[in-house]
C-alpha positions in Angstrom: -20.2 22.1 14.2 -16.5 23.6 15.0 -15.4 26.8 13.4 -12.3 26.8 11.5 -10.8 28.7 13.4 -10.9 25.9 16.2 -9.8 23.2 13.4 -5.8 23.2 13.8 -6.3 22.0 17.6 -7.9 19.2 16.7 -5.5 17.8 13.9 -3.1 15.1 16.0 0.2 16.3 16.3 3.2 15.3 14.2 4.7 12.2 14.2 8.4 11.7 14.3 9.1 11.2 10.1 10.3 13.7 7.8 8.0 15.1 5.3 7.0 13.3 2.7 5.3 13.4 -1.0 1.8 12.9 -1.1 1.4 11.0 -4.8 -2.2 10.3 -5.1 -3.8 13.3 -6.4 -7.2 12.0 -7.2 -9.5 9.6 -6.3 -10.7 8.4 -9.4 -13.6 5.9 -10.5 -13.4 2.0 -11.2 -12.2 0.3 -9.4 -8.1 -1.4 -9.3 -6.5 -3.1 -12.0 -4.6 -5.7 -9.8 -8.4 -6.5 -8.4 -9.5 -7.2 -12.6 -11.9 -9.2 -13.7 -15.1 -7.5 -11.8 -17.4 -9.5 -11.7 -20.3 -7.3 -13.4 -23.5 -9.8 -12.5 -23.0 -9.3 -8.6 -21.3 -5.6 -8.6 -23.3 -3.5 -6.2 -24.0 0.2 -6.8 -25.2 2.3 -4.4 -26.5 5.1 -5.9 -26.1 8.6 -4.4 -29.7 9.8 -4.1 -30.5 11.9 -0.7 -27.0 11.9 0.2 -23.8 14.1 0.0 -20.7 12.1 -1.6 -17.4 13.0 -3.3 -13.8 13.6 -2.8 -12.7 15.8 0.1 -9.1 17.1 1.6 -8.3 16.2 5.0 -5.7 18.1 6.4 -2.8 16.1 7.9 0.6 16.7 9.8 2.7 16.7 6.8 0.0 18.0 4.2 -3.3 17.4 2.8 -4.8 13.6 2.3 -7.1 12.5 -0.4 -10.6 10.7 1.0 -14.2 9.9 -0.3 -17.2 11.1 2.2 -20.4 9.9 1.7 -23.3 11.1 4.0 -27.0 12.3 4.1 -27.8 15.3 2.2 -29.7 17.1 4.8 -29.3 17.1 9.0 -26.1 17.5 11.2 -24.5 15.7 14.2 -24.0 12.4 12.4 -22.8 9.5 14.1 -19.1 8.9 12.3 -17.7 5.5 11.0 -14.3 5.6 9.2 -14.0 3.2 6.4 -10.5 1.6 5.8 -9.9 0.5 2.6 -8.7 -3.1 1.1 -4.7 -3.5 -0.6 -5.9 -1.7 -3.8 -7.2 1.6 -1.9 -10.3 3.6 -2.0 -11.6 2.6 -5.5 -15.4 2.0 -6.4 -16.0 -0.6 -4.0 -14.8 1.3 -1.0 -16.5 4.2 -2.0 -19.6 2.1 -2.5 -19.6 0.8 0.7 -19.6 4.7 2.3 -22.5 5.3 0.5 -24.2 2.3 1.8 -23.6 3.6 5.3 -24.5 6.8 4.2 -27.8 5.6 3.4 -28.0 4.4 7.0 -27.3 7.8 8.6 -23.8 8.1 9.0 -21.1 10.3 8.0 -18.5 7.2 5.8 -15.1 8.7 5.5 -12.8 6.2 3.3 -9.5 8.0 3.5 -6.6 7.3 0.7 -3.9 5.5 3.4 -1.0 5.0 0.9 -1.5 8.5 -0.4 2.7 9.1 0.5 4.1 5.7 -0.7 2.2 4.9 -3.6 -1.0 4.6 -6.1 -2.1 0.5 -6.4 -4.6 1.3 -9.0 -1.7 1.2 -11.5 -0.4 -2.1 -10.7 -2.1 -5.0 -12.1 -0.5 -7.7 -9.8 -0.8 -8.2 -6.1 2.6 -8.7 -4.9 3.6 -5.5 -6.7 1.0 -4.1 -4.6 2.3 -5.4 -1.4 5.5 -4.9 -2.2 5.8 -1.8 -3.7 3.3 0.0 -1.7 1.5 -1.8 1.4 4.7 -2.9 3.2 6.5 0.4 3.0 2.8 1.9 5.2 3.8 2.3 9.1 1.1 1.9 11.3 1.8 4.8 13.2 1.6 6.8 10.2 -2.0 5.0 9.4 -3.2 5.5 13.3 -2.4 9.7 12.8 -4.1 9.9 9.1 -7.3 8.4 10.9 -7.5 10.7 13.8 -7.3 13.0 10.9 -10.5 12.0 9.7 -12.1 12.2 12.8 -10.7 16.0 13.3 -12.0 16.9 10.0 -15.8 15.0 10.7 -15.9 16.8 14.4 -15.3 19.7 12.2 -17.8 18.9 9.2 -21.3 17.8 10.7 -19.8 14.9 12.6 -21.0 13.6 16.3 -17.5 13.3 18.4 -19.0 10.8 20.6 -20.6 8.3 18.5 -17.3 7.2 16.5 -16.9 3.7 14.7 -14.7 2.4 12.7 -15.2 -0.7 9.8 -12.1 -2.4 7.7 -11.4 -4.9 5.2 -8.6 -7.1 4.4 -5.6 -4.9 5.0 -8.2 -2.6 6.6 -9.6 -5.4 8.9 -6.1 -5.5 10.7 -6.0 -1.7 11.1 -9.8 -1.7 12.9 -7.9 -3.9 15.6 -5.2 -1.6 16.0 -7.4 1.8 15.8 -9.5 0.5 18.4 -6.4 0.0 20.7 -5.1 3.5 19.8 -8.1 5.5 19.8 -10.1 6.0 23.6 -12.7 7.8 21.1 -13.6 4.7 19.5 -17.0 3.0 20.5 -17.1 -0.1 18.4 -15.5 -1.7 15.6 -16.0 -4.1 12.9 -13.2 -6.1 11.5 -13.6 -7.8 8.2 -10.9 -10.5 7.7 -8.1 -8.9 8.8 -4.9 -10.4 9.5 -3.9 -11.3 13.3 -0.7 -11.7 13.0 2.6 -10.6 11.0 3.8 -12.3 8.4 6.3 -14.7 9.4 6.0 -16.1 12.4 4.0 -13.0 13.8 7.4 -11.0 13.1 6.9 -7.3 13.7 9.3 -4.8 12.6 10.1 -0.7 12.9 6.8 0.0 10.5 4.3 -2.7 12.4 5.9 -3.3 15.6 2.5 -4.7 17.1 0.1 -7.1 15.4 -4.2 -7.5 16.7 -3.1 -10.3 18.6 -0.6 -8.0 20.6 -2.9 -5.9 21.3 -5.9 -7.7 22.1 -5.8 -7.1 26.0 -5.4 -3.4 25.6 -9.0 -2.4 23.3 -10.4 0.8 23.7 -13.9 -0.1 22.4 -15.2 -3.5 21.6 -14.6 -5.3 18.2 -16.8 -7.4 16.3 -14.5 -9.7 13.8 -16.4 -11.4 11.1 -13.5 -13.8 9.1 -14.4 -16.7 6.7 -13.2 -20.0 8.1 -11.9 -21.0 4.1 -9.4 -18.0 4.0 -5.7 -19.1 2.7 -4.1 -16.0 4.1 -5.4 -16.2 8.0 -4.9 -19.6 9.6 -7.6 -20.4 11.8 -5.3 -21.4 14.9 -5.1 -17.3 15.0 -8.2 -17.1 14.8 -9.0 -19.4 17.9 -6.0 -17.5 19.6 -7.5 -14.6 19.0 -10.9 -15.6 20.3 -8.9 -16.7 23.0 -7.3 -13.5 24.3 -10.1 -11.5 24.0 -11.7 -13.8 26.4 -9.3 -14.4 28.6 -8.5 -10.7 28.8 -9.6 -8.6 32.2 -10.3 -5.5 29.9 -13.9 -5.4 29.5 -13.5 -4.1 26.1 -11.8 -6.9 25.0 -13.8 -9.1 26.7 -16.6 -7.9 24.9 -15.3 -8.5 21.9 -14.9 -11.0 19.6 -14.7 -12.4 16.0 -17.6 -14.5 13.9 -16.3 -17.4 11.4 -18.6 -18.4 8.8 -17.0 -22.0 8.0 -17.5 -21.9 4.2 -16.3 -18.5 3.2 -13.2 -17.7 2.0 -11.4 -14.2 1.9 -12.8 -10.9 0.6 -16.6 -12.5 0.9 -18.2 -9.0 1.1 -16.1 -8.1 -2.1 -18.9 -8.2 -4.3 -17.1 -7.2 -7.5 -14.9 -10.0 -7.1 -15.2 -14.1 -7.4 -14.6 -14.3 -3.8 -17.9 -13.1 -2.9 -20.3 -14.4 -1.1 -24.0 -13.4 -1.3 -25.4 -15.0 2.4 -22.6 -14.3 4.4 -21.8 -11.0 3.3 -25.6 -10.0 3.9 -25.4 -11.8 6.9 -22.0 -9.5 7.8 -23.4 -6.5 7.1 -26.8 -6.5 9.6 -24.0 -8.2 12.4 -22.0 -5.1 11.5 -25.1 -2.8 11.4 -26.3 -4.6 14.8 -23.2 -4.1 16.2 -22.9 -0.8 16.0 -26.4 -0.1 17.1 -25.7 -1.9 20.5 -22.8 0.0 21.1 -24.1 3.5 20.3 -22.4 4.6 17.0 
């Protein structure tokens, strides 16, 4: 484990914005109200026997970020997978998931990404979420919160070398783009994460590259597991996708490459929701699990 004293050196240095208001201030249970009705008979909890779970403070370059840990109670030198939340941030799902991979050995750190622009557990519509909050998040500012995480697990019980990183939805696209910043990174799992901007694959000042920008240039390879009934991410991205990553002459990339399950929609490992789906989400999960495994994570 690092001594404090040695922690500064490892937080990334600053990025080139002012400082801003952090205006989460607490995790909180439930789960989002935008994300309302749960659906109760499918809801997983994971309870948090054997393990060590709760909020924590990771130290950042313009002040201290919320995030939920999860990992076992006892032992050291825990391989490291940082969790990356859906639209409506690290609520009980999220933190559920963590403890899952807790439960498997790891150290799951789910860090609060909007924590400067906004809270989406207190909208109750998605487009005020995406709006209001998810479209004012820069990548680069996402990219420096997560090496965050990773300074604060080399620092807390973590294993620097066996580093992965799992997303969904919003947090799918970011596992792309953390595995093409990061030369730390040893695998990734990308859960139905968009491929391309918007409109057109437009990029702008706050996500000036998209997955499909970057899919010659992976650090470690990335396992994508999409369902082929999602409205939000066209399968012809998809296959181009697919297609870079083979095509690529990075063997990263080239090892890497994304799973459709034809009758799944989005969010199928959302269990609280009425997107979920039971098979494929199990079936997700031990591919993620898998994939992990093979790549030594």
């Amino acid at each position: 484990m690092t001594h404090d004293a040695d922690y500064d050196s490892l937080v990334p240095p600053p990025l080139a914005h002012s400082r801003r208001g952090f205006l989460v201030t607490a995790l909180g249970a439930g789960f989002a109200l935008a994300a309302q009705p749960v659906t109760a008979q499918t809801a997983i909890s994971t309870p948090a026997d054997g393990l060590t779970t709760g909020e924590i403070s990771v130290p950042t370059v313009d002040g201290a970020m919320l995030a939920y840990r999860a990992q076992p109670a006892r032992g050291s030198s825990f391989p490291v997978i940082l969790v990356v939340q859906e639209i409506f941030g690290v609520h009980e799902h999220i933190q559920d998931l963590c403890r899952r991979l807790a439960g498997l050995g790891y150290l799951a750190i789910a860090p609060e990404l909007y924590v400067r622009q906004g809270d989406p557990r207190q909208y109750t519509a998605i487009p005020d979420i995406l709006t209001k909050i998810v479209s004012k998040v820069p990548d680069a500012q996402v990219m420096s919160d997560l090496d965050a995480c990773v300074a604060w697990a080399n620092a807390n019980g973590g294993e620097p070398a066996r580093l992965g990183i799992t997303g969904f939805c919003w947090g799918g696209r970011i596992v792309w783009l953390y595995a093409a910043h990061n030369p730390k990174v040893k695998a990734g799992v990308a859960w139905y994460g968009r491929l391309v901007g918007q409109t057109n694959g437009a990029a702008n000042d706050l996500t000036p590259k998209h997955p499909l920008d970057l899919a010659g240039n992976l650090h470690a390879p990335v396992l994508g597991l999409y369902g082929g009934l999602d409205q939000g991410i066209p399968q012809d991205t998809v296959e181009k996708m697919n297609k870079a990553l083979a095509d690529s002459q990075n063997p990263m990339s080239k090892a890497s490459g994304i799973h459709v399950y034809p009758d799944a929609p989005h969010a199928f490992n959302a269990d609280y929701r009425a997107s979920y789906r039971k098979e494929e989400a199990e079936d997700g999960w031990k591919r993620m699990r898998e994939w992990f495994t093979r790549h030594g994570v």
